[in-house]
TORNUTOR-604452 format. One record per residue (C-alpha): residue number from 0; x, y, z. Coordinates in pm, whole numbers, plus 50000, padded with zeros to 5 digits. Layout:
+-----+-------+-------+-------+
|   i |  east | north |    up |
+-----+-------+-------+-------+
| NUM |     X |     Y |     Z |
...
+-----+-------+-------+-------+
end
This chain:
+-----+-------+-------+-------+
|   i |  east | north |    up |
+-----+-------+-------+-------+
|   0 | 49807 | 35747 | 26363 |
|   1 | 49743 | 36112 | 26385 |
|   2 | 49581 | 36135 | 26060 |
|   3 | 49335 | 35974 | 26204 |
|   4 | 49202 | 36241 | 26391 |
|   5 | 49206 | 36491 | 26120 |
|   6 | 48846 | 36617 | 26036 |
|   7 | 48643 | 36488 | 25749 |
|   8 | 48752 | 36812 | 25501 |
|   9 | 49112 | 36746 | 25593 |
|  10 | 49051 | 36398 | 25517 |
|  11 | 48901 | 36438 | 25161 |
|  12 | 49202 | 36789 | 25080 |
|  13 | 49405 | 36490 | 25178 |
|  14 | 49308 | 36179 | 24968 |
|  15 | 49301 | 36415 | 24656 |
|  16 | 49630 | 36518 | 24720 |
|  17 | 49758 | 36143 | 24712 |
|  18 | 49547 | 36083 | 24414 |
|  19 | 49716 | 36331 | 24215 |
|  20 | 50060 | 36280 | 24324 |
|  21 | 50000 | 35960 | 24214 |
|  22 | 49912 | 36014 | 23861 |
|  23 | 50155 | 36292 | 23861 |
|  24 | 50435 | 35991 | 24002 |
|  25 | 50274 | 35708 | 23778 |
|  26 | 50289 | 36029 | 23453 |
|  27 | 50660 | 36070 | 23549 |
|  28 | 50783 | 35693 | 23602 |
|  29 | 50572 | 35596 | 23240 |
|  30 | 50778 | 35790 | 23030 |
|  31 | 51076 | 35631 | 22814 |
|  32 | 51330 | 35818 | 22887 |
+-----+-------+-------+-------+
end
């Protein structure tokens, strides 16, 4: 669990990143076609 160790900026860079590539993802996989 390396992330684990990263430091607390890292960490928060980190858990926006997921948050948007998860709207971006959940954006994408909504669409109808």
């Amino acid at each position: 669990m390396a992330f684990l160790n990263v430091p607390q900026g890292h960490w928060q860079i980190w858990q926006q990143m997921k948050k948007v590539a998860w709207k971006s993802w959940w954006h994408v996989e909504s669409k109808p076609w």
